[in-house]
C-alpha positions as CSV (number, residue, x, y, z in Angstrom):
1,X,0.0,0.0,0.0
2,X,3.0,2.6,-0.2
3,X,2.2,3.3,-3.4
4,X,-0.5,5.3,-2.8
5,X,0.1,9.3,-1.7
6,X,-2.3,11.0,0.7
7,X,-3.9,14.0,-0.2
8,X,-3.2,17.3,1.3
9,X,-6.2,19.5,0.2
10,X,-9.1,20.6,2.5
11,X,-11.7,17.3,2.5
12,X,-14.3,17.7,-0.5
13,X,-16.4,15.2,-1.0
14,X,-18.4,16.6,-4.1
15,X,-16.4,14.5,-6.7
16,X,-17.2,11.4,-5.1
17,X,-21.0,12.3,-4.3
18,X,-21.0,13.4,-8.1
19,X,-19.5,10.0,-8.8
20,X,-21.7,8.2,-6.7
21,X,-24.9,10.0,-8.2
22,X,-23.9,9.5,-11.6
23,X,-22.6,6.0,-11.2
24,X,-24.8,3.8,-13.5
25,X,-22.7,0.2,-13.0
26,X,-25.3,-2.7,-11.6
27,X,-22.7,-2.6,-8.8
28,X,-22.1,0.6,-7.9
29,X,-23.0,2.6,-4.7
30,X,-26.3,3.7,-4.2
31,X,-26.3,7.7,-2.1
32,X,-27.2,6.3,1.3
33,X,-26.6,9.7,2.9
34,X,-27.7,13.5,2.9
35,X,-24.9,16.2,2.1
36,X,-25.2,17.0,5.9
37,X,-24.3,13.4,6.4
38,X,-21.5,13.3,4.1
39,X,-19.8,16.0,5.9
40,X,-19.8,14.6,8.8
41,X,-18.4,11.0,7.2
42,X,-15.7,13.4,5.6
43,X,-13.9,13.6,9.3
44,X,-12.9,10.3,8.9
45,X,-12.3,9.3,5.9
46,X,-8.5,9.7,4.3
47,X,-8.1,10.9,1.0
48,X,-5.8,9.3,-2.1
49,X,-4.2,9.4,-5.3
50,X,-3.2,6.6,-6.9
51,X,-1.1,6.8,-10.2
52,X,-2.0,4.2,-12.8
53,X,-0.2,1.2,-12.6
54,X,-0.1,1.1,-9.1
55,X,-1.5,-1.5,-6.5
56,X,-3.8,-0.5,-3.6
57,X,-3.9,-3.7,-1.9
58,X,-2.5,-7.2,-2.6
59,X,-4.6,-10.5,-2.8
60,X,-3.9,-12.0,1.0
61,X,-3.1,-8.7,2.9
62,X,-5.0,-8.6,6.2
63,X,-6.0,-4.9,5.5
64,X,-9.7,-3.7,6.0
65,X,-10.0,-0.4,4.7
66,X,-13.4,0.1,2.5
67,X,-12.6,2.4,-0.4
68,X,-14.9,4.3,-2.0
69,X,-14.0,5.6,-5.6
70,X,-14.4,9.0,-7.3
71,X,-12.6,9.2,-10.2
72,X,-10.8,6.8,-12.5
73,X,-10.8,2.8,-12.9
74,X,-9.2,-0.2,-10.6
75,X,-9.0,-3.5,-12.3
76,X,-9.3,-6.3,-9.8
77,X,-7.3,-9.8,-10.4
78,X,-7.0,-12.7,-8.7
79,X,-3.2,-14.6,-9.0
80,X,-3.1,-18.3,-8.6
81,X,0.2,-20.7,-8.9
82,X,-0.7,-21.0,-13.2
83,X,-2.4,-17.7,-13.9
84,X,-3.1,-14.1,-13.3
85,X,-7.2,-13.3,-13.8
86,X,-9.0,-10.2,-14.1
87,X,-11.7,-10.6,-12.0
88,X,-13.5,-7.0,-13.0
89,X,-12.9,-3.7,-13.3
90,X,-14.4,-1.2,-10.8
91,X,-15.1,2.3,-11.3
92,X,-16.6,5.9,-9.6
93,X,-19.1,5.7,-7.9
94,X,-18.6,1.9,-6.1
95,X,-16.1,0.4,-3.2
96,X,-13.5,-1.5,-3.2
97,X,-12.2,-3.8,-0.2
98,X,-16.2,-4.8,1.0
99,X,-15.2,-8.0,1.3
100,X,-12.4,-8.1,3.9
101,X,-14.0,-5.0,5.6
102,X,-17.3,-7.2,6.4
103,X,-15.6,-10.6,7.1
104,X,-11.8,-9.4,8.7
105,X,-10.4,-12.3,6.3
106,X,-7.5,-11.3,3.7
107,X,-8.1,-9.4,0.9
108,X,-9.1,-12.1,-1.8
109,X,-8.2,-10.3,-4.5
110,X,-5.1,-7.5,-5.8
111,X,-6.8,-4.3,-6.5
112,X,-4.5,-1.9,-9.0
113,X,-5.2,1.3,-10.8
114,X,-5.7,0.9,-14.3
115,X,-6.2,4.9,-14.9
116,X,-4.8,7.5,-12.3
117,X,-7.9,7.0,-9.5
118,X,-8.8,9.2,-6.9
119,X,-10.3,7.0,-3.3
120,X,-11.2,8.1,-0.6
121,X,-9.9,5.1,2.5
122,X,-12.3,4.3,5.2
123,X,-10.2,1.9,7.6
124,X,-12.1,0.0,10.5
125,X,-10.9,2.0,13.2
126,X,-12.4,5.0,11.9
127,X,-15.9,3.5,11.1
128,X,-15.7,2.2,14.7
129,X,-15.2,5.2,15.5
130,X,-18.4,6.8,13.6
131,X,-20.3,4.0,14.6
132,X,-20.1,4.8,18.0
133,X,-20.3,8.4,17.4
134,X,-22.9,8.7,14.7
135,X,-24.8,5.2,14.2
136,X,-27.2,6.1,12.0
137,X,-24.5,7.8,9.5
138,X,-22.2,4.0,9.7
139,X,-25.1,2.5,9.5
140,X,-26.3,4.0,6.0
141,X,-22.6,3.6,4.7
142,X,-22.7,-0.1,6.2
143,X,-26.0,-0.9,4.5
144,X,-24.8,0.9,1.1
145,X,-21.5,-1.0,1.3
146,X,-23.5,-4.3,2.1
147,X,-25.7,-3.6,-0.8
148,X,-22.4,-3.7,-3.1
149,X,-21.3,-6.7,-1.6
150,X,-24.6,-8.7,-2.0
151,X,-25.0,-7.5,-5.5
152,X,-21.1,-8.6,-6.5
153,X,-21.9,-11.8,-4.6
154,X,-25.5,-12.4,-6.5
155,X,-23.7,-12.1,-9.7
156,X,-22.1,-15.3,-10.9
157,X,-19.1,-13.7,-12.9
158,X,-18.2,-11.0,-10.4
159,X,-18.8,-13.1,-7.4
160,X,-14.9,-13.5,-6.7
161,X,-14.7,-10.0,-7.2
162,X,-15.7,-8.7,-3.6
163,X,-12.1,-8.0,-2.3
């Protein structure tokens, strides 16, 4: 995960609620939250920039930050012994990392940028710590994120693709 830079800039979420709003992929995120809401989750979430070509998380790293994408495209592959396999590609508006963020197992899956992508990180200890702050903010982003999951899970092809 070095390979991704913080950002420095003052927290702005309306690229990512644009992304989410306009986001028309069968998996993407539905807007769980008001604006009012948002701001609020923008406290602890941690802005990123990841050039192309580089990887956010590797397939068995016991991470479980939930990303949530505004701009740009993260191809997701799975590596066995015989083959590299593209499981999907994910884009704005959707998460990335649902799976291990739900079921604290290893990520089953590499994530990497495919196109210079802008994420904004959500790790556990921060949605612990809205949780117990605001519940009925974690609990629309848990629902929204849950939503993801169940749809990549209810899909056949994608299935493997909840990392």
């Amino acid at each position: 995960m070095n390979a991704i830079t913080p950002l420095a800039s003052k927290i702005d979420l309306s690229g990512l609620l644009t992304a989410i709003t306009q986001a028309d992929a069968d998996d993407s995120l539905n807007n769980p939250l008001t604006p009012a809401q948002w701001d609020t989750v923008s406290a602890y979430l941690q802005p990123y920039a990841l050039p192309a070509g580089h990887v956010l998380f590797s397939q068995g790293a016991s991470d479980r930050t939930l990303y949530l994408v505004e701009s740009g495209n993260l191809s997701v592959h799975y590596q066995d012994e015989k083959e590299r396999l593209r499981l999907a590609i994910v884009g704005p508006g959707s998460v990335v990392g649902e799976g291990a963020f739900f079921s604290m197992r290893p990520r089953s899956a590499t994530v990497q940028a495919s196109a210079p992508t802008k994420l904004w990180g959500l790790t556990a200890l921060r949605f612990t710590e809205l949780s117990n702050r605001q519940p009925a903010i974690a609990l629309g982003l848990a629902m929204a994120a849950g939503a993801v999951l169940a749809k990549r899970l209810g899909n056949r092809r994608r299935r493997v693709a909840a990392t």
